[in-house]
N, C-alpha and C positions, 0 to 999 in steps of 0.2 A: 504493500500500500504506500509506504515511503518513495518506494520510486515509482509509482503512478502519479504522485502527488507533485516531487521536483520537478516530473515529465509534463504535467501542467503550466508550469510556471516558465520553460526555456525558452530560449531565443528563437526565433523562426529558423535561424540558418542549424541552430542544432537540430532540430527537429524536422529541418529537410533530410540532415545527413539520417539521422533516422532511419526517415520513410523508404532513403534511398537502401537503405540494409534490408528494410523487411520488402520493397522489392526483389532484391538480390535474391533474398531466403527462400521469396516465392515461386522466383523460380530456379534454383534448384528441388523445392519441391516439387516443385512440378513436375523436374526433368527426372526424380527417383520417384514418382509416383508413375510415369511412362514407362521405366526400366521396369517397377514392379508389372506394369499391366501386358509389357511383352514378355516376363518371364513366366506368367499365368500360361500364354500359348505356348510358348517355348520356354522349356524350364533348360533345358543345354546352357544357355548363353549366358544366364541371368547372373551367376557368377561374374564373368568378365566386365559386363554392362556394368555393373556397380560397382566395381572398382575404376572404372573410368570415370564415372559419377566424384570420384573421391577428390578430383581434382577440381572442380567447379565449388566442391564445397569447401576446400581448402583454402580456394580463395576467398570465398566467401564468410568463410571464419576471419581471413586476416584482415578483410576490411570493416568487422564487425569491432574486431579487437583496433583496430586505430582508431575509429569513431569512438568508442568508450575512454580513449585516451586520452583525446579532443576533449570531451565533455566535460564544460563548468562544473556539472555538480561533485564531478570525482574528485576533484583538486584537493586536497587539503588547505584549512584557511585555517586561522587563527581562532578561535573559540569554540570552534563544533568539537574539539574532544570534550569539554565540558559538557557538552549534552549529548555526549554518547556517538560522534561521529568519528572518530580518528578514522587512520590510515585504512584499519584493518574492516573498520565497517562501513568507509566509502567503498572499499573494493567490494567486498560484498554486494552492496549496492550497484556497483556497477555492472558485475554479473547478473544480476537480477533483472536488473533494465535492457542488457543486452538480451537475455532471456524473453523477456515480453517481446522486446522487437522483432525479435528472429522467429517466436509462434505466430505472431500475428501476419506474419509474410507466408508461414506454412500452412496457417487457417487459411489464408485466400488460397495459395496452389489447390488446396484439398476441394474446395465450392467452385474451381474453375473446373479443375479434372473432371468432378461430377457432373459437373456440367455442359464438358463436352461430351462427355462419352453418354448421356441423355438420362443418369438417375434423376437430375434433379430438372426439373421441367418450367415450362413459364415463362421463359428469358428466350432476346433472341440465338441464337446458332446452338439449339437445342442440339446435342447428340452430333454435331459438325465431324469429332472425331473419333465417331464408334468405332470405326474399322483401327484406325490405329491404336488405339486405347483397350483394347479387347470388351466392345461392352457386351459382347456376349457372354464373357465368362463370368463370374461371380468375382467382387475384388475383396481378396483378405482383410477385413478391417484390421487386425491386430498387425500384419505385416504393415500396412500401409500406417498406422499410425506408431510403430518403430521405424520408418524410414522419417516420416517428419521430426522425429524429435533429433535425431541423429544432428541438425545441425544447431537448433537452439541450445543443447546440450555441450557441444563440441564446442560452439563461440561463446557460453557464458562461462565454462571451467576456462579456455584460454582467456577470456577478457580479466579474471579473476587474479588469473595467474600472474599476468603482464602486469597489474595495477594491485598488487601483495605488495606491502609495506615491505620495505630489506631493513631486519632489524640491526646489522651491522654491517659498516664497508671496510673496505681494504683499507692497508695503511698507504698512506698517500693518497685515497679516493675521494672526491668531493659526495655528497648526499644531492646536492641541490643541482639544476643543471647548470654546464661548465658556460661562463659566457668569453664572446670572443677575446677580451682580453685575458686571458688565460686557454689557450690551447690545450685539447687535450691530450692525454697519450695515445698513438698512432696505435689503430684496430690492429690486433695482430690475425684477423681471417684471411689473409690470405694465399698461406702454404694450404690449407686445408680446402679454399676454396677451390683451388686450381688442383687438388688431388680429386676432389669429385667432380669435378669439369672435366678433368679426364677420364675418370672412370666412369661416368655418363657416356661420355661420345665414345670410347670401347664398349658397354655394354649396347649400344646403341648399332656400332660398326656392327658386331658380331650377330646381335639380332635381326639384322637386316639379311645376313647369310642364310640365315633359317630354313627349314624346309616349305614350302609353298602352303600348306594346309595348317601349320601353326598363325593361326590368325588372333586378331585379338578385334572383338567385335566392336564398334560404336554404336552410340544410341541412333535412332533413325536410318542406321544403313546393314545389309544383310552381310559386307564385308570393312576390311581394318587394316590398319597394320599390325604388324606383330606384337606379341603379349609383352616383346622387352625393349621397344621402344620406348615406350611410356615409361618403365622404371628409369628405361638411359634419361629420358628426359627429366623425372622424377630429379635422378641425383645432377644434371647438370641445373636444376634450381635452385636445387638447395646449396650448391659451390660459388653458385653467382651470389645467393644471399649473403651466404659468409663473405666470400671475398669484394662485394659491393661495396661495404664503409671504408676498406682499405684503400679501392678504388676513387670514392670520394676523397676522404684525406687526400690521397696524392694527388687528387684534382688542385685542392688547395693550395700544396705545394709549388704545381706547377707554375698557380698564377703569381707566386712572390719569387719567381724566379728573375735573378739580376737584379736591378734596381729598383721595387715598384714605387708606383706613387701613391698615393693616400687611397687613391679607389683600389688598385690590385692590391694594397695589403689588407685593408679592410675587407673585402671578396673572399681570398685567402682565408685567414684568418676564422672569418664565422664559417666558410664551409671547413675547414677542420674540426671546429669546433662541433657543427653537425654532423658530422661523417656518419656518425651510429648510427643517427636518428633516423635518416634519409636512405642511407647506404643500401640496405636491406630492400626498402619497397621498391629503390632503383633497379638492384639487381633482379630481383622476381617480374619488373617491367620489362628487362633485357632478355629475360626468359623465356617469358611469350612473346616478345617481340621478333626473338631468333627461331621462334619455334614456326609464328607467323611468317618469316622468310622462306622456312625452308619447306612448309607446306607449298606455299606459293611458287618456290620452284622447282618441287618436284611434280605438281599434278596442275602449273598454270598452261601449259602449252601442251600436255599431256590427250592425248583423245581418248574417248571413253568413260566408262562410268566411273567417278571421282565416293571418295571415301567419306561422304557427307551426305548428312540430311538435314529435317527441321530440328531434331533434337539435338545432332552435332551440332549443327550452327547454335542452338541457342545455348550448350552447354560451352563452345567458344568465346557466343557473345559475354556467355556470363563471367568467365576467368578473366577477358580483356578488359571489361569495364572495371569488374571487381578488382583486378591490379592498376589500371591508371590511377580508380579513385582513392585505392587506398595511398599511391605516390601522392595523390595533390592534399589529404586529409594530414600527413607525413608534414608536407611540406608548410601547410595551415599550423601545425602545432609547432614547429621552427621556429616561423615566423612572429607565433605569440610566447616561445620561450625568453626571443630575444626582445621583446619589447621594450624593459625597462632600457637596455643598452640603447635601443634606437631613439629613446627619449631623451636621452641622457646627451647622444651625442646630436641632436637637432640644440636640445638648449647650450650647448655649449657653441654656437654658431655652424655647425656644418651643415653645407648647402646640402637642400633636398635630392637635388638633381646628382651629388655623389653617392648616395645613399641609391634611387636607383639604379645608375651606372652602375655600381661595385654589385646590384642585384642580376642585372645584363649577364657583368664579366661572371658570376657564379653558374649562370644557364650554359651560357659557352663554354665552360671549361668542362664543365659535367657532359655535354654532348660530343666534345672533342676524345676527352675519355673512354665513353661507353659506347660510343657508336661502331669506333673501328672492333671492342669487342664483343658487338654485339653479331656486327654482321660475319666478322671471323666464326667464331661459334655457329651460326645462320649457316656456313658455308661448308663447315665440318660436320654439323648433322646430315645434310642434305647430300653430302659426296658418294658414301657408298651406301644411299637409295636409288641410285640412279640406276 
């Protein structure tokens, strides 16, 4: 009830991000309530189908957990442990609210599904998609309401997780976040990153050798790629994620190199300072973004029937969105980290226009970075598909 009550009270722009989660949520349930209604016909496949399902909602977990991150009411402020609010039971609350958001986006998948497939009546495009929905079969209720919970569940223990008070830091670790005049210590992800970047695009090579009948099916289409592409790909995300803040820092780097002036140190400087925060959703953005390359150039010029449907596409649409928004939701919480700094350095006379210049140089250096490896990566997945 307490976080029904904050969820009253917030900003419009919080409560778009919001709505924009429990659409997220909605459909993926959707898209695991479609996997359930073709594994009613075909129970062979139903296995595979939902584990590919795993990645639409993993993204959809991580843009659940940045929004919660975002959110005023999680903050800690000065007097709510007095009344019972600390650390430990705004996180809870924030779990809880992510919890609401993410049922209420699986309650509509649930009254759309019904509704295509023609249980529930009176509305227009009554039963539109019985044949692909099986409405001839009877649909499990108890399965169909463990697949909805599966993501309100999975994003309210991670939002939980991410926003758990650390009752102790390292020595030499700040509590509070680092601001640009104090740089932090450089991520050390990225041996580790680049060991599973490669061992994605080997398990990736070698799965692509595979025998012809090892497939691994997609939603909406009766064929796939192979069962270990998806793991290659799996582990080349999670290597970008690690090695992404390393990649940022060194972005920062790059721009204090030689002599800078007031804007490239200051550019520098705060994206160091940010490497963690950002680094991560960046790298998971380069992931589908390479992953989106290398689709496109192995089946864009390709003749014949391509590895997609409506439920591919929308379980695509939904990992694309769900990682740009959670980079821009990333980049939102940044930008109000550093606030005070940017107040501090406007009243001491610095002109506006260096402030967003030195925001310019930090876009630029971040694409000059991640693009060559983004598309490198794009280029080694795709090699031996061909």
């Amino acid at each position: 009830m307490l976080a029904l009550r904050l969820a009253r009270g917030t900003h419009p722009l919080v409560l778009l991000r919001r709505l924009l989660v429990s659409a997220a949520s909605a459909g993926v349930g959707f898209l695991l309530l479609c996997t359930l209604g073709h594994a009613v016909g075909h129970p062979g496949a139903s296995v595979l189908r939902l584990l590919w399902c795993a990645v639409p909602v993993a993204a959809t977990a991580h843009f659940a957990v940045a929004v919660a991150r975002t959110d005023p009411s999680t903050r800690p402020r000065p007097g709510l442990s007095a009344v019972g609010l600390g650390p430990a039971r705004l996180a809870v609350i924030a779990a809880a609210s992510t919890a609401v958001t993410c049922t209420l986006g699986s309650a509509v998948a649930l009254l759309v599904y019904l509704h295509l497939r023609g249980d529930i009546t009176g509305l227009p495009f009554d039963g539109a998609a019985a044949g692909l929905l099986a409405a001839d079969q009877p649909m499990p209720v108890a399965a169909a309401l463990t697949l909805l919970a599966v993501l309100p569940v999975t994003a309210s223990v991670a939002a939980g997780l991410a926003l758990r008070p650390r009752s102790a830091t390292r020595p030499g670790e700040r509590s509070d976040p680092v601001h640009p005049e104090e740089p932090a210590p450089a991520p050390n992800g990225l041996p580790w990153g680049c060991v599973l970047i490669t061992a994605g695009l080997a398990v990736e090579t070698y799965a692509s050798r595979g025998a012809p009948g090892s497939s691994f099916p997609m939603p909406g289409h009766p064929e796939g790629s192979p069962a270990g592409l998806l793991g290659g790909w799996a582990l080349t995300a999670l290597g970008l994620a690690l090695a992404g803040p390393a990649l940022a820092h060194f972005s920062g780097r790059l721009l204090q190199l030689g002599r800078p002036g007031a804007a490239r140190l200051l550019a520098g400087r705060v994206l160091m300072a940010e490497a963690r925060r950002i680094g991560r959703p960046l790298g998971v953005v380069c992931a589908v973004a390479s992953a989106v390359i290398a689709a496109a150039a192995l089946y864009g010029g390709r003749p014949g029937p391509h590895p997609s449907g409506p439920l591919t596409g929308l379980g695509a649409g939904l990992v694309m969105s769900c990682t740009v928004a959670t980079l821009l939701t990333a980049t939102l919480e940044s930008r109000h980290a550093r606030a005070h700094t940017t107040a501090a350095l406007l009243s001491l006379g610095a002109p506006a226009a260096t402030l967003r210049g030195a925001a310019a140089l930090r876009t630029l250096a971040l694409l000059a970075v991640f693009t060559p490896v983004t598309a490198t990566i794009a280029k080694l997945a795709a090699l031996p598909l061909h």
